[in-house]
Each structure stands twice: as structure tokens, then as C-alpha cells.
N, C-alpha and C positions, 0 to 999 in steps of 0.2 A: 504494500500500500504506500502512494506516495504521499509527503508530507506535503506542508503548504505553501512552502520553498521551493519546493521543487514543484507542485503544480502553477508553481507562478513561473516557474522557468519554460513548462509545458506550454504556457500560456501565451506566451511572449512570441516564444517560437513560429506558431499557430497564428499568430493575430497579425504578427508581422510582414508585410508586404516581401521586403529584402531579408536575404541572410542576414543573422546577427553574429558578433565575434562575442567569444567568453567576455572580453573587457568591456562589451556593450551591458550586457546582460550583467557583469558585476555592478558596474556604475546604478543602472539601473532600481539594479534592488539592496544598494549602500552594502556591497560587499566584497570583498578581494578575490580575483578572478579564479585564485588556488581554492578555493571554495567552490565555487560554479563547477571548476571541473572535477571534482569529487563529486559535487551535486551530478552530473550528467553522469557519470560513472553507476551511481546508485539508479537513476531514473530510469537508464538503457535497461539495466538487471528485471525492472517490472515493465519497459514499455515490449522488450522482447517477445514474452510473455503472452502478447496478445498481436504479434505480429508486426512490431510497429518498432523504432530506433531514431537516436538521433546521431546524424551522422555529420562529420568536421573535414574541412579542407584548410591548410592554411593559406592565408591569404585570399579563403574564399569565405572564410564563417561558418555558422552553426546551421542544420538545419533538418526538419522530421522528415524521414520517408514511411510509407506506410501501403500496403501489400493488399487490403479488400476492404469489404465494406465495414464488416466486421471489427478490424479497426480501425476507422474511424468515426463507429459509434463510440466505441473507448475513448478515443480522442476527447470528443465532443464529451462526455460525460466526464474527466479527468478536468476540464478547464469549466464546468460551470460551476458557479459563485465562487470562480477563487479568489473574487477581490473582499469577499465575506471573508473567507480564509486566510489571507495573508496579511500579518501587519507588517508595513513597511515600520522602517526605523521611525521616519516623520508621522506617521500616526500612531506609532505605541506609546512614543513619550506623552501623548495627550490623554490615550488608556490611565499610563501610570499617575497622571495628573489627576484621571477622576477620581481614582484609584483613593490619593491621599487627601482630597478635598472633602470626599463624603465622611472621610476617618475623624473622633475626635482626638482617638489615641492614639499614641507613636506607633508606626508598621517597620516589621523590620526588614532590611535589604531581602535578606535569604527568603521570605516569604513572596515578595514579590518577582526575585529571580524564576523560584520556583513555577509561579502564576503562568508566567510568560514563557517560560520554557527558553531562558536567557541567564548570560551568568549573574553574578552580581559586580562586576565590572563594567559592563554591560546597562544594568541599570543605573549606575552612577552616571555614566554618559549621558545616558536620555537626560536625568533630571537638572544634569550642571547645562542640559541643553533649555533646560523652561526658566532659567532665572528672568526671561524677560518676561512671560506670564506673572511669574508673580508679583515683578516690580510693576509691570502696567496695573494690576489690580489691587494693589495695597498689602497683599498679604507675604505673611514672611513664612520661610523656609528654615526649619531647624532640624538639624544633627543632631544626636545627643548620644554617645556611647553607651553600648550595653541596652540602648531603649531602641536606636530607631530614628527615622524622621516622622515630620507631622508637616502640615501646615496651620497657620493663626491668622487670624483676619476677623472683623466685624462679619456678621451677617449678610448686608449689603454685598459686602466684596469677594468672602465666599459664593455668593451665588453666583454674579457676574464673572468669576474666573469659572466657576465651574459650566454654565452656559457656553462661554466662548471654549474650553476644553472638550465640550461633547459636541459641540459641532465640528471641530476637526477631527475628534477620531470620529465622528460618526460619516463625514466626507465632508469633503466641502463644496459640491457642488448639491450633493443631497441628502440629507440625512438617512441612513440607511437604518430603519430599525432594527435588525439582526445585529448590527455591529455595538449598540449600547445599550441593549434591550438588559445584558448580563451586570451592567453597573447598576440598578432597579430593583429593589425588593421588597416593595411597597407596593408598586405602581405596574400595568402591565402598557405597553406604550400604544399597543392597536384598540384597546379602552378608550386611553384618551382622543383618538384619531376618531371613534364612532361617536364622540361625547360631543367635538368639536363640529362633525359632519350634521348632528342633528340640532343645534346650536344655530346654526346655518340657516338651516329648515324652520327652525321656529321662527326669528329674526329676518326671514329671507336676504339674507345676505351672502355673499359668495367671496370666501379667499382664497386669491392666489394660491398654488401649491408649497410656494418657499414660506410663506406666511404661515399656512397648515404645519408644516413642518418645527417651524422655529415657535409658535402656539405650544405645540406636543412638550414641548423640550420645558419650554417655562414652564406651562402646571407640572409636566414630570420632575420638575426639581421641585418647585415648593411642596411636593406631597412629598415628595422623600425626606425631605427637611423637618415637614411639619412630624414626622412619623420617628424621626428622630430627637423632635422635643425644642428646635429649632425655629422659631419665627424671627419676622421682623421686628426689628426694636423702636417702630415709630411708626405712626399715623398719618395719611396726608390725605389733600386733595393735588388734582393739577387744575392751576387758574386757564382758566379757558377750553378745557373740554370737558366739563362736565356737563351733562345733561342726564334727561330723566330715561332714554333710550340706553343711554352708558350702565346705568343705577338695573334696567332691567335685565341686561343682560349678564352685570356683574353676580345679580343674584340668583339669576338662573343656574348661570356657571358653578357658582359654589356648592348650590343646592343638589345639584346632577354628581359633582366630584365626591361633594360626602354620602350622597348616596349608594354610588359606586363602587366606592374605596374605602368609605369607614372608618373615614376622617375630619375632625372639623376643622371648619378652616374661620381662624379667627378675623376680627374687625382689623389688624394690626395689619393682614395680607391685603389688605381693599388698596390702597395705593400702588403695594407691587402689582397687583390684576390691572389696573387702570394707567398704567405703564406701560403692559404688555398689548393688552389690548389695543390701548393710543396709538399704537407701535408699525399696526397689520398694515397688508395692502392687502387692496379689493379690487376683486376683478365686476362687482353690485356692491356700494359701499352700504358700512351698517345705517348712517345718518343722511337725513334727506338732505340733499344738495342746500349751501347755503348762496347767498346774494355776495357778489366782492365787497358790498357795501358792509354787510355782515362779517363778513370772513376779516374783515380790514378793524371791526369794530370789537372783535373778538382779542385780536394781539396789534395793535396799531404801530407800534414801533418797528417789530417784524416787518408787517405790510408794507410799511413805505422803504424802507431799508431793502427789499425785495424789488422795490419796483426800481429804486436807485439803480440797483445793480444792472437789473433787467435793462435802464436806458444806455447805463454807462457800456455793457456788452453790443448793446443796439451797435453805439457811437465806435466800438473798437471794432467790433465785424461785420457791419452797415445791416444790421435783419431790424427787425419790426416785433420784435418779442414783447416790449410794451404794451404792444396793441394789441397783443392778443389774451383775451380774455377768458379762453379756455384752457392758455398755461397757465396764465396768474391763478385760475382756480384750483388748479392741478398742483401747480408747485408749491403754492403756500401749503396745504393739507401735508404736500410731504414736507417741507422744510419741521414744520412743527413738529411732526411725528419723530423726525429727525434727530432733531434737538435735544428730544427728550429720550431717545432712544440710546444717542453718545454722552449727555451727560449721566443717563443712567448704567452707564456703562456694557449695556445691552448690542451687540451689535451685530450687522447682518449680512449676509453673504450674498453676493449678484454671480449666479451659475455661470451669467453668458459675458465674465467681463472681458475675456481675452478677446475676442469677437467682437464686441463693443468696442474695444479699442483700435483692433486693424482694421472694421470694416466703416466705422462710425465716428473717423481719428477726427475729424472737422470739427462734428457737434462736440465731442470729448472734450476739442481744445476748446470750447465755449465753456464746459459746465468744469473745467479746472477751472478755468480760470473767473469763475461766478464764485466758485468752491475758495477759492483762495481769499478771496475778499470776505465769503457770509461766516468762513467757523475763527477769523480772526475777531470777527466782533464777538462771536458768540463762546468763544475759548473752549475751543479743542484741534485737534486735529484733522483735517478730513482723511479719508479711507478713498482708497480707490475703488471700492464695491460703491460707497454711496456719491462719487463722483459719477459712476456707469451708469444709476439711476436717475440721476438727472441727466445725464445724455440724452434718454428716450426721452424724459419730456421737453427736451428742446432740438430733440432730432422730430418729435410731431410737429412741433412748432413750424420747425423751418418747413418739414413734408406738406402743411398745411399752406405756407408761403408758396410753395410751387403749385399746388394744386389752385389758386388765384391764376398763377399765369396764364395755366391751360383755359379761364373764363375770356368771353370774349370780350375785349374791349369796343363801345360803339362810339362813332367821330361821325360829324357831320361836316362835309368840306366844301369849302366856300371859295368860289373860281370865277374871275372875272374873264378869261379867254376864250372862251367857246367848250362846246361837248368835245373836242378831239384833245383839248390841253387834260380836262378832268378826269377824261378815261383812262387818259396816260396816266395822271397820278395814281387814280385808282389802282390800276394795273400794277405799278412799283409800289405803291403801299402794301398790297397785298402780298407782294413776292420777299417786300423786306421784315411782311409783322405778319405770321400766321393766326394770330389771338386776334388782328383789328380789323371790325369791321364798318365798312364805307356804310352808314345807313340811305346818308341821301344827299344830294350835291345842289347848293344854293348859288344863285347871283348875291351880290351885296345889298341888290335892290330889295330883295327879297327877305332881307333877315329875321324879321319879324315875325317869319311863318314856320322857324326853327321852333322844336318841339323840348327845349334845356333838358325836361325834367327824363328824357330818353338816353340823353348823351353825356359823355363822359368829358368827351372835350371838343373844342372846333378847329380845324384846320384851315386855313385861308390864306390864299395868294395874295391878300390884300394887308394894308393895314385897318382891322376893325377891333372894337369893344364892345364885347357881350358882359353883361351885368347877372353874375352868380355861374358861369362857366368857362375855366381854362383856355384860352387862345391861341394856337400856336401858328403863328406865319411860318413858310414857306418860299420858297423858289417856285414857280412853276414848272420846274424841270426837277425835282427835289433834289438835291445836292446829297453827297455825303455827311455834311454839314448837317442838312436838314433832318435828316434821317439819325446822325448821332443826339440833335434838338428832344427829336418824341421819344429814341430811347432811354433818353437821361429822365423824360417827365411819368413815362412807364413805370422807369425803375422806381421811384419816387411814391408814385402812384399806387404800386402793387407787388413792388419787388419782384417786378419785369428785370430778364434776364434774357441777352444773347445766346444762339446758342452756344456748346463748350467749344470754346475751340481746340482743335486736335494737334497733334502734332509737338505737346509742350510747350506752346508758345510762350504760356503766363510763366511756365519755369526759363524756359532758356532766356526772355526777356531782363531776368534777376541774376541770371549767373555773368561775371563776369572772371576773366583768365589769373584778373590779378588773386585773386583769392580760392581759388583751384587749386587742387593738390591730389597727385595722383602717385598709383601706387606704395603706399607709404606702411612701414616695417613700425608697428606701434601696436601694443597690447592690453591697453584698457580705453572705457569710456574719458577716462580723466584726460590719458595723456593724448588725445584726440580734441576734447575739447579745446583745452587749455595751447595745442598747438593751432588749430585751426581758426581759435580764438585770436592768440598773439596775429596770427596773420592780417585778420580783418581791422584790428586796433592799429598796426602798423600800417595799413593802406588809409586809413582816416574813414572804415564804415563804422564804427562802431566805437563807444569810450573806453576805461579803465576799465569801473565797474561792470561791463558785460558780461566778464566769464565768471564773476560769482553770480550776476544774476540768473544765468544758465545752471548754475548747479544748482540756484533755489528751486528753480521749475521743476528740476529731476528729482528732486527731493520729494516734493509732493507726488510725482506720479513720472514713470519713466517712459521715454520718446522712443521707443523702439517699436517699430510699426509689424514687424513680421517681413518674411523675406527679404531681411537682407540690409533693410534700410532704417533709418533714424532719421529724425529731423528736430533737434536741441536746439530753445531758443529761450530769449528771456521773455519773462510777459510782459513787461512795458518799459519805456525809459531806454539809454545809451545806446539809444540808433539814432546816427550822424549822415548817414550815408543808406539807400537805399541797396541793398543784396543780399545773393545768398548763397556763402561760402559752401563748396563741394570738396568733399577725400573720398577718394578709392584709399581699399589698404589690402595686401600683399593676401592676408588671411581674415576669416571672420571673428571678430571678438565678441568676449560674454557683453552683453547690455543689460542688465536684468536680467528676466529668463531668456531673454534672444538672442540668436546672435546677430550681428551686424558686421557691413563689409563696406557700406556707401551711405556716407552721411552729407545731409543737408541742413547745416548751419543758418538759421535764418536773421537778417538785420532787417527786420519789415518794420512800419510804424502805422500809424490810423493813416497816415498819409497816402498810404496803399490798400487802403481797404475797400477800392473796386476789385482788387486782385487778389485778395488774401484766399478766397475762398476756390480761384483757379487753380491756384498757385498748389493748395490741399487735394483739389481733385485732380490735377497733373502728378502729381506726389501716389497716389491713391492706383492709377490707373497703371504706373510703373511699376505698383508692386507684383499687378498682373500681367506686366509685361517682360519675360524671361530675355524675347529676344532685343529689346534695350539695355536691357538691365546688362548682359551677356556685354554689349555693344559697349556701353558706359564702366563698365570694369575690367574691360581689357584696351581701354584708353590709357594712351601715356603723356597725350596732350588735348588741351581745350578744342581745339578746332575738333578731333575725332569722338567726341560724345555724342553726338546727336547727327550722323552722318545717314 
């Protein structure tokens, strides 16, 4: 029988497109390659057995062969649920984390080596590895010979570590209930999942699946708490969401949990429930939709401080986010929820943020940079999970912006030279605006008989003034001129946009030779910036302080877009000079978790904010593009990039 090691190595094998080498496979699952191949020694002896082998080339890798059907139905049963079976290193230490937070007494190494089926070397590793869990949560960690360790902390902080420890062993993309169902012996966790589902049904409201999940996990600790004699040492409200809908559901909830479970749950737990619950997202929310007038009169300093922001992002990436009043309603509900989510030390996990960041890097770079400004006022950190979540609501936002474009615009045009000058216009307006349409074409004598309240704007060969609608003269031949006139009042209008142009234009427009660097023998993000940096400080784009302010950016959330590329910038301030330094490098370095190989350094200012948003989708469109990408990294000079 194989262990769980070893069907993780089955596993691998099997799932993996390409051969894997032993060193792949060790790195993989944080172990030394002289291990793997013991492990596949032992594995062959059972996959034999039933017809099947894993067989090695060097220099070609690992890989199963397998001889009827027979085996691989083995196969296939051999590899399911082994991500239930296997703790990696990075999720055991969160095990042994629950492990000592449920404890109130010292647990000794050798008990827990034993648990895990690990030495007790082994466990001291993990735990010298969580000292940043415990400093983020307040509680401390104590040795004590002959006893043991423990952990100490307030109630509060207990819980909050131990919430954020069962969602990493339990996954971090979804909470698996088989994986910490064993930490629970009070509580069964698909109880509480049926408790929550008809909570639902009473209330008619509907959460999210991540919400459902991170629900489970809160009642699942306060009943293990409360069952261990454990409450909260304090009473609240929260100013601004309570209502009498909050009050019914809080008591439904309790009354369903201690029915269930055989537990009561004291007045002292009403604030932690109305935390948690404050907390959810809905896919049907629990409360009827309120008025912005409302919502603004609920937390007023929030509101305007939101809107602030919302202009001041408008004015840095030229969108229309102010205007719209179906973000404002949206984003205020989450910032609150927010707020009280991190200062309560509660926090929550976005499944899809890697995706959200390579696919959605534009709207991203809006909601850091909204992010960076709203958790300075409100003192904490932001998270990259709840930066992802404001993505989508300002990735709607903008989706919402283009779906205006696609509406038709109606103009009425006004022509003093006969039917053959007007059709001509017609004709060219048409081929240069597919959204605008000619309703009807007037003399000057005639204006009177213009219908305003139909049309958007007037267009006229003439000089005239219409009283409550936009005018825009013309050439009677429409010029380039003319035609850049209505696209500027479009854009303005509706956040009309040309089409994209192809080719890179918006990028290669910004690159220039003197700040290009190709091929270049460098091994971290630092020594990249800080070179490609000095470069652009030296040509006069950019000031002193620019390359610390690039590493503030990266601090909050890392520029590394997937395949290949980065693009580290500051968010505001010590751009002198409009560009945007480029490096090829020799080999791909670590970024975060990516790697990278072609960086785009950017000096952009509001100055450029017809273009920032090209600029991101040329950026965007590269990463899909293998055969530039190919083109642009085996350049050794500026003229050969874009050939």
C-alpha cells in the first residue's frame, strides 16, 4: 500500500503534461531529491504489482508507463483525494498551529511528532516557521522544559489566529472539510453547512460559496470555544449596521446552533456573530437595498472619503467611477464590511487572485492604488485578496463604461451647401463613428424645427447657437481635425473610445533607446530595478526618489504579470520626463511567485492619461503574444524589438 508521499508523487507524474526530473518532484513537495528516489524505489515494488512502473531517463525525466486497462483503473484510484492525503510542509505547520491554539495546556514535541508521523526536528521547523502568525495576532509562543509548548493570547486573538490557521490548512483556495473536520470535537462541520443553507431559506438570502465556507469556520470555532468554557470577554454593538433584520437572524442562528449542538451561546458572543455576519458577501443580499442618500447617512465620513478617492482615481486614469452609482453602492457595502473584517482581525481569501491579476492587471492597478490611499486612513494594511475584490467592482465599473459606447449616439447636422456636401458628411461620419447616428440634416434657416430633446449634440458647417445642446462646427469636408473635435467631446460624453490600436503603438510611442537595456546578467527584482532605475534618473525621466517609490508599490502588491513580464512603477510623483524604460535579461528571475525575463519600467504621469490605459492593454496583449515576446528577447538592440 502506498503512503501519501508517495501517492503525491503518483500524482504528479499522472497530472503532468511533460516529464518531471527527481529535482522537480523534490522541490515540489519541500524534499531532497535522495528521498524521491527511495520514494520511487518503494512505489515501483506496488505499482508492479498491478502492471504499471515508473520508469527514468537521464536527461529525459520521470515518467509512468502502464500495460491495460486494468491498470489504469489503479492508477486512477491510487491519485484520488491525495490532496486530502498529503500535507505538504506549508500546510502542516498550520495543522500544528490548530493543533496548539485549541490546547490550554503545554503539548509536548514527541506527541505531536508522533500525530504527524514527522520527527520532532521536524516539528520545530514548522513552528520557528509560524512566528509571524503569532506576532501578527498578538499571541505568544512559549517553550518550557520538561512541559512543552502552549500558546497565550486574549480570547479575541486566539480566535482570529486560529480562523486564519484553518483556512490555510484547510486550502486556501477552498476550504476542504475532510482536511479540519479532525481538529473539531464538539462541532460536526457539514451540520453547520445544513444550518447555514437553511438560514438562507428562511431569510431568503443567498451567499457566495467563499462566504459559506468562511461562515462554517466562524460558528465552528466559537462552539469549540464555547465547549471548552471559552467566551468573549466583552459586549458590543457595531455603529451603523444594526438593524432589526440583523437582530432576527442573529437569533435564529443561535437558537438553530444550540439546538443542534447542545450548546449555549451567551449575550457576550452577539458582537462576535455580528462581525461575522457584517463580514459575508451575497450573491441576494440579507438587507433591502439602501438609497446612496442612506448609505452616505449611515457612515458619512467613509462616504465622502470614498467618493474622494473614486474622483481622484477618475482624474489619475481619466474613467467616470464617480458617476456611477451602482459602484458607489456596491463598494461602500464592501469597504464597511471590510473594515471591520481587518480591524477585527478576520480575514479572507479571493480563490481567483492570480487571474485577477494577469488577466485584470489595468482595473488591479486602479483598486491598489484606491487601496493604498482608503487602509492609510483607516490603519491597516491592505491584502492582496481584498485589493482582487475591489478589482471586480471597478473592473464592472469600467465593463459598464464600454457597454455606453456600444449605445448609439444621435446628432443632428446642420449644412449650408446643398444634399451632395451633407451626404458626404454623413457618409464619413459614419465610417469614422460606428455608435453615431445622422438623425436628420437641417439648413440654418430651419433650426427651429430641430427636435433638442432627441439629440445628443449638433453638428454644423456653420457658425450657430443652440440654447441647452452641445454644438460642434465642422469643415464641410470634415478634416482630421474635425473628427479628432467629436472624438474628444464623445470621450467626455460617454467615455467614447477609438478603436485599440494594434501593432503597440501606445507602447512603442513611450519606449525610447536611451533607456533600453538588453540582455542583461542580473538576479533579483532589486538589482533590476535599482539599475534600470539609475538609468532613467541619469537620462532626466525621472527624480531621486523614484526607485524607493517603486519599491513602495511592490511592497503592497507585486508587478509581475505572468509570462515573462513585469511592469514596476511608482504611483505618483518623480516623473520628469514622459517613458518607459525596457530590460531583457540573459535568464528568468524569481518576482514573487513568477518568474520574469522583460521588464517595463514605467515614468507615466496624469499627463498621459489618454494613454495609460493603451499602454496596459499593449502590455496585456504581449503576454499573449509568444511570437513578440520571442522577437523582443532575443533583441540586442532598440531598433530590433518591434521588427
Amino acid at each position: 500500500m502506498l503512503l501519501a508521499r508517495e501517492k503525491k508523487i503518483v500524482t504528479l507524474l499522472i497530472e503532468h503534461e511533460d516529464k518531471l526530473t527527481t529535482t522537480q518532484i523534490a522541490t515540489s513537495l519541500k524534499v531532497s531529491s535522495r528521498t524521491i528516489k527511495a520514494d520511487i524505489k518503494k512505489i515501483n515494488e506496488e505499482l508492479e504489482k498491478h502492471s504499471c512502473r515508473i520508469n527514468s531517463q537521464q536527461g529525459v525525466g520521470l515518467w509512468i508507463e502502464y500495460d491495460n486497462h486494468e491498470a489504469k483503473k489503479y492508477l486512477k484510484e491510487v491519485t484520488r483525494d491525495t490532496a486530502d492525503l498529503y500535507l505538504s510542509p506549508e500546510v502542516r505547520k498550520y495543522h500544528l498551529a490548530v493543533e496548539l491554539l485549541l490546547q490550554d495546556d503545554y503539548t509536548s514535541m514527541e506527541a505531536l511528532a508522533k500525530e504527524y508521523y514527522i520527527s520532532k526536528a521536524t516539528v520545530l521547523n514548522d513552528l520557528n516557521e509560524l512566528d509571524e502568525l503569532w506576532e501578527h495576532y498578538g499571541v505568544h509562543f512559549i517553550k518550557k522544559v520538561k512541559y512543552g509548548i502552549k500558546v497565550e493570547g486574549n480570547e479575541s486573538q486566539i480566535r482570529s489566529a486560529l480562523l486564519e490557521a484553518l483556512k490555510r490548512a484547510g486550502g486556501r483556495q477552498k476550504v476542504t472539510v475532510s482536511n479540519i473536520q479532525s481538529h473539531f470535537t464538539s462541532v460536526e462541520l457539514k451540520d453547520l453547512r445544513e444550518i447555514i443553507g437553511q438560514m438562507e431559506g428562511r431569510f431568503q438570502f443567498i451567499l457566495t460559496d467563499i462566504s459559506v465556507g468562511e461562515l462554517m469556520l466562524d460558528l465552528a470555532v466559537m462552539l469549540e470555544r464555547l465547549s471548552a468554557g471559552k467566551t468573549m470577554d466583552h459586549e458590543g454593538s457595531i455603529p451603523g449596521r444594526e438593524s432589526r433584520r440583523m437582530d432576527f437572524v442573529l437569533g435564529y442562528l443561535k437558537e438553530h446552533l444550540t439546538e443542534s449542538f447542545g450548546i449555549e451561546i451567551p449575550d457576550t458572543e452577539d458582537c462576535y456573530l455580528r462581525i461575522c455576519l457584517s463580514g459575508l458577501r451575497f450573491h441576494v443580499p440579507m438587507e433591502k437595498e439602501q438609497s446612496l442618500k442612506e448609505k452616505r447617512e449611515r457612515n458619512p465620513e467613509m462616504f465622502d472619503y470614498m467618493m474622494d478617492l473614486l474622483m481622484e482615481c477618475d482624474r489619475k486614469f481619466y474613467l467616470q467611477l464617480e458617476e456611477d452609482d451602482e459602484l458607489i453602492n456596491a463598494l461602500m457595502d464592501h469597504l464597511e464590511c471590510m473594515v471591520l473584517r481587518l480591524h477585527s482581525k478576520m480575514y479572507t481569501y479571493n480563490p481567483i487572485l492570480d487571474a485577477i491579476k494577469k488577466e485584470l492587471f489595468y482595473e488591479y492597478e486602479i483598486a491598489s492604488f484606491f487601496m493604498s490611499k482608503f487602509t492609510v486612513k483607516y490603519g491597516f494594511n491592505p491584502t492582496e485578496d481584498e485589493i482582487g475584490f475591489i478589482t471586480f467592482h471597478i473592473g464592472t465599473s469600467i465593463e459598464r463604461m464600454k457597454q455606453k459606447q456600444h449605445q448609439k449616439f444621435t446628432a443632428t447636422l446642420v449644412c449650408m451647401t446643398g444634399f451632395g456636401t451633407s451626404q458626404f458628411l454623413r457618409a464619413k461620419l459614419a465610417g469614422s463613428f460606428s455608435n453615431l447616428e445622422i438623425r436628420e440634416v437641417f439648413s440654418a434657416s430651419r433650426l427651429s424645427e430641430i427636435k433638442l430633446e432627441k439629440q445628443d449634440f449638433v453638428i454644423a458647417t456653420v457658425p450657430i447657437e443652440l440654447e441647452g445642446i452641445p454644438v460642434i462646427q465642422v469643415s464641410p469636408v470634415l478634416s482630421e481635425t474635425d473628427i479628432k473635435k467629436i472624438q474628444k467631446f464623445l470621450m467626455k460624453k460617454k467615455e467614447y473610445e477609438p478603436e485599440t490600436q494594434k501593432n503597440y503603438e501606445y507602447l512603442q510611442q513611450f519606449l525610447h533607446s536611451e533607456i533600453a537595456m538588453f540582455d542583461c546578467d542580473l538576479k533579483s527584482k532589486e538589482e533590476v530595478i535599482h539599475l534600470l532605475g539609475s538609468r532613467m534618473i541619469t537620462e532626466g525621466y525621472v527624480d531621486e526618489g523614484f526607485i524607493d517609490s517603486v519599491f513602495e508599490r511592490e511592497n503592497l502588491s507585486e508587478t509581475a504579470l505572468g509570462n515573462l513580464i513585469a511592469i514596476p512603477h511608482a504611483f505618483e510623483g518623480h516623473i520628469k520626463k514622459q517613458g518607459i524604460g525596457i530590460m531583457t535579461l540573459k535568464k528568468p528571475i524569481n518576482w514573487g511567485d513568477e518568474k520574469v525575463q522583460l521588464i517595463f519600467l514605467l515614468s507615466l504621469d496624469v499627463n498621459s492619461k489618454d494613454y495609460i490605459k493603451g499602454i496596459f492593454g499593449d502590455v496585456l496583449e504581449l503576454t499573449k503574444d509568444k511570437k513578440a515576446m520571442e522577437v523582443i528577447l532575443k533583441a540586442r538592440r532598440f531598433s530590433e524589438m518591434f521588427r
